[in-house]
Structure formats: C-alpha cells, structure tokens
N, C-alpha and C positions, 0 to 999 in steps of 0.2 A: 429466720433461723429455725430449723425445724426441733420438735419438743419431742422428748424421748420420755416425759413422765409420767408414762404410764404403760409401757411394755416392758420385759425385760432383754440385756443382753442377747445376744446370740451367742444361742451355747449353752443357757441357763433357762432356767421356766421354776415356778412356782409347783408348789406341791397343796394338795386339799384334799382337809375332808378322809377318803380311806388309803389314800396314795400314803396319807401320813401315818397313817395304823399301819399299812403293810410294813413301810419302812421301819416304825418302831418293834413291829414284830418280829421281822426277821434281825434288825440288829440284836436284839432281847434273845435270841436260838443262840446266834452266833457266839453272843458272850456268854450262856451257857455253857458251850460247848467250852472256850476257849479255859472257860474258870474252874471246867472238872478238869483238864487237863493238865491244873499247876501252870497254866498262863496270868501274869499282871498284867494290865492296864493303864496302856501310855497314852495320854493326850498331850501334841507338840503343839506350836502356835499356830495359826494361820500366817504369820508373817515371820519370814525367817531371815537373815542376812544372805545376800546372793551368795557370799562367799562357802556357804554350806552346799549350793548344787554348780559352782562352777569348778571344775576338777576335772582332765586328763583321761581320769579313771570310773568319772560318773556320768553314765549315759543319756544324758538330759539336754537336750539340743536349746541353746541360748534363746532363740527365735521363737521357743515355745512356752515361755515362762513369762506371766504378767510380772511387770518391774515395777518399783517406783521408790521414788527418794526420801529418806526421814526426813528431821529437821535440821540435822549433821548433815545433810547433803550426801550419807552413807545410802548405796546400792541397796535394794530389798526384793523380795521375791515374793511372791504369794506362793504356798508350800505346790508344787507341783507332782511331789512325790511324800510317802511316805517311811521310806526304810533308811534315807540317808539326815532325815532328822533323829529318828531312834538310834542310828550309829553314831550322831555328835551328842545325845542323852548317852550311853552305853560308853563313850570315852571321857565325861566330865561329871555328870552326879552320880551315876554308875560305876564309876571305874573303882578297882577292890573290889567287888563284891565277886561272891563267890560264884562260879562259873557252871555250865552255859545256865546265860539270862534267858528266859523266855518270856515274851512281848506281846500282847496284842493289841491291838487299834481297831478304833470305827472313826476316820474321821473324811471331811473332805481334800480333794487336791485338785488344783484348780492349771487347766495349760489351754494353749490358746491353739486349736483345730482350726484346719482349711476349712474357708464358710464351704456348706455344702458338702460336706464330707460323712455326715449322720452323726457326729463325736460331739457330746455333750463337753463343755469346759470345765463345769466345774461338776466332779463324780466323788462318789463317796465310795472308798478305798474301805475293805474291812479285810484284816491278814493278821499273822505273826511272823514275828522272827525269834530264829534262836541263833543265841551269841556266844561263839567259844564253844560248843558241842559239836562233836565228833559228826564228820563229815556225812559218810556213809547214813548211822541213824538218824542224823537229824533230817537230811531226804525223806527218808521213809515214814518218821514221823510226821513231818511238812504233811507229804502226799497222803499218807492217812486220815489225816485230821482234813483234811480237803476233803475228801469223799467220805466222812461222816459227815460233815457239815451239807455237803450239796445233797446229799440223803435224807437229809430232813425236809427239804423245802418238796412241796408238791406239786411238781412239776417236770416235762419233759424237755425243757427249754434249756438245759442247761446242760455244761460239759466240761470236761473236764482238761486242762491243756496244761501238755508237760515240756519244759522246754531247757536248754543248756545251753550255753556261751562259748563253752570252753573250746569247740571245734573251732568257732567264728577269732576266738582272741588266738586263738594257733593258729591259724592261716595268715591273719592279720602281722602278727610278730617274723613268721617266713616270710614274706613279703616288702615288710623290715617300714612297716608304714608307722609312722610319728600319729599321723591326725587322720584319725578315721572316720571322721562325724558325716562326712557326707557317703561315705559307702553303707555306714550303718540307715540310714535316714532312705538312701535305693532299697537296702535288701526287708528291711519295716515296710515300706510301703511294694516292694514287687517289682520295682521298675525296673526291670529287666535289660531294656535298649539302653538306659543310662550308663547301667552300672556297665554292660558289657564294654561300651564305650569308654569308657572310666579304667576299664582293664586291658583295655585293647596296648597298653606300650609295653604286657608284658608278653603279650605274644612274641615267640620265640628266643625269650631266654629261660634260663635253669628255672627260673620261679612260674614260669606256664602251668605248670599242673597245679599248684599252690591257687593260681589265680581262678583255673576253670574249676577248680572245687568249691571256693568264694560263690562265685557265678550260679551255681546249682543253688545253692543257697533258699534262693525267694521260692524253690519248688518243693523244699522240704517241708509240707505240711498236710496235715489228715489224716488219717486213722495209722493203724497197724502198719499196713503196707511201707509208710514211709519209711522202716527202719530198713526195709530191702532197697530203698532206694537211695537210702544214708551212704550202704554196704559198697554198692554199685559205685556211688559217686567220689567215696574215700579208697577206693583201690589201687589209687597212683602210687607206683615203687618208691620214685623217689622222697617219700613222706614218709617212709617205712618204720624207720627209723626213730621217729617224734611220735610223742603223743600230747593231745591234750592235756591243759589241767584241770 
C-alpha cells in the first residue's frame, strides 16, 4: 500500500519562510482597508452543515464540495464558499440588527478542481459583503473598495473583474428551466460544443433567441469591448419586453 506521509494533497502545498510574511502582509493591507471603511470581522467555521450550500438558488455544484460525516451520521462540507455562511450568520446571530451589515472575511474555502486544471483546492477568499443596503450604492461601494484595495498591492499582475448574473438567471427563467447546474458548469468552463448541444431542442421554437443568447455567453469576456458585444448579442425583439433583475 503506497504512503502518502509525507506530500501533500493535490490541490494544496505548504507555505514557508516569506510566502508566509507576504500572506500575512497583504491579509494585514486588506483589513486595514476593510476596518477604515466601517467593516466587521467575520470568521465562519471550516466545517459547516451541507445543508448551508445545498440549495436551488446557491451555485455551488455538489461534485465540488469535500463531504464527510459527523458522529450523528449528519452530511458535512468543508466551507467551499464564503458569502452563504455569512448569510446563515446575518439570518440567526445577526438578525435585528440595524441595517445594511457590512462584513468582511480572510478565511479559507476548500473545493475539489479537475487534477490538472492549475486550481488550487484549498484558496484563501478575502472579500465583504454588504446586507440589506441599497442596491445601486452598495455596487459602487463593492467596486470601489476593490480597486483601492488592488492599488495597494505592487504589482501588475492583477485585475480587476466585473461580472452580473441577472442576464444568465433571465434567460434561464424564459427558457422556463427548473435545474440549471449543468449549463451553468458549460458556460464557467467555455464548452461551447456541449452546451450548444445541450440547446440544440430549442431550435426552432418561440424560445430560440432566448437560447442563442445563453450560447454567446462563454464569449462574453475581456476588456471594454465586451459591452459591444453584450449590445450585439441582447438585440433579439423578442426579449424586448423583459428585463433582467
């Protein structure tokens, strides 16, 4: 039986020496930042109940979540995400307190990558959320606070990326699809021939344009320009009517 004790996981590696100084230095900027800005400081468990990331409505693919069993024989997850334990903090020790919360974290979250893919498994998540504040500004505050934050660090390696849902959950709803986990999981990774496949039964009824909008999807990404190419691909009449939310 072959010995595994002395490498680690795939997916994970050891940190030394100034790997650990950078990381505590840039987490040390971060919460700076976060604590002039009227941010608290939330630390959630490493181990959460599955029943916190299995949900309808949370986009977290089953298949990519380490699982394991307590001593109740109750489902468990190793946290894979960070925002939807802060929303079960923000609905149970939170709840009353006077509105919007604002949150911020540095912890890990741990999901399980195709070997060979360059995605480390277990990454260290550092963000906030704000709860119950006004739509509009809390965007602009979000994206602000982002780019003071990546302003600090010295380096050109970094960028900034802005993204929305609301198109992908409207198409999705005209479409009039229940379980969307596998088209979400094409248009994340790009695969283009799947998904087209995947659409192909809605060639030539009423919901075609619905679908060939879907399909553009894996190509909407990159600078500037993409917003011409958003313009271009949302043009369909019959959609006229709808909007996102």
């Amino acid at each position: 039986m072959k010995s595994y004790d002395l490498i680690t996981p795939e997916g994970t590696r050891d940190l030394l020496y100034e790997e650990c100084i950078a990381r505590r230095s840039a987490e040390e900027m971060l919460r700076g930042i976060f604590l002039a800005h009227g941010y608290s400081e939330v630390i959630t468990p490493a181990l959460e109940f599955y029943d916190v990331f299995n949900n309808k409505t949370r986009n977290i693919r089953q298949e990519s979540m380490y699982k394991l069993t307590d001593e109740k024989g109750r489902l468990m997850a190793l946290r894979p995400d960070s925002t939807l334990p802060i929303a079960r903090i923000a609905a149970t020790r939170l709840k009353g307190c006077a509105l919007p919360l604002k949150l911020f974290y540095t912890q890990n979250i741990y999901r399980s990558n195709p070997k060979m893919s360059g995605r480390d498994d277990e990454i260290t998540q550092s963000g906030i959320e704000i709860i119950g504040g006004e739509r509009r500004r809390s965007d602009l505050e979000a994206l602000c606070l982002a780019a003071q934050a990546l302003d600090m660090f010295d380096s050109s390696e970094v960028r900034l990326e802005i993204g929305d849902n609301g198109f992908y959950k409207f198409l999705i709803k005209q479409l009039e699809i229940e379980d969307d986990e596998a088209i979400r999981v094409l248009i994340k990774n790009k695969n283009t021939p799947e998904l087209k496949a995947l659409l192909e039964k809605y060639s030539g009824s009423e919901k075609e344009p619905a679908a060939k909008m879907l399909l553009g999807l894996p190509t909407l990404f990159g600078a500037g320009e993409v917003f011409g190419k958003a313009e271009e691909l949302f043009a369909f009449p019959s959609l006229k009517s709808g909007s996102p939310d």
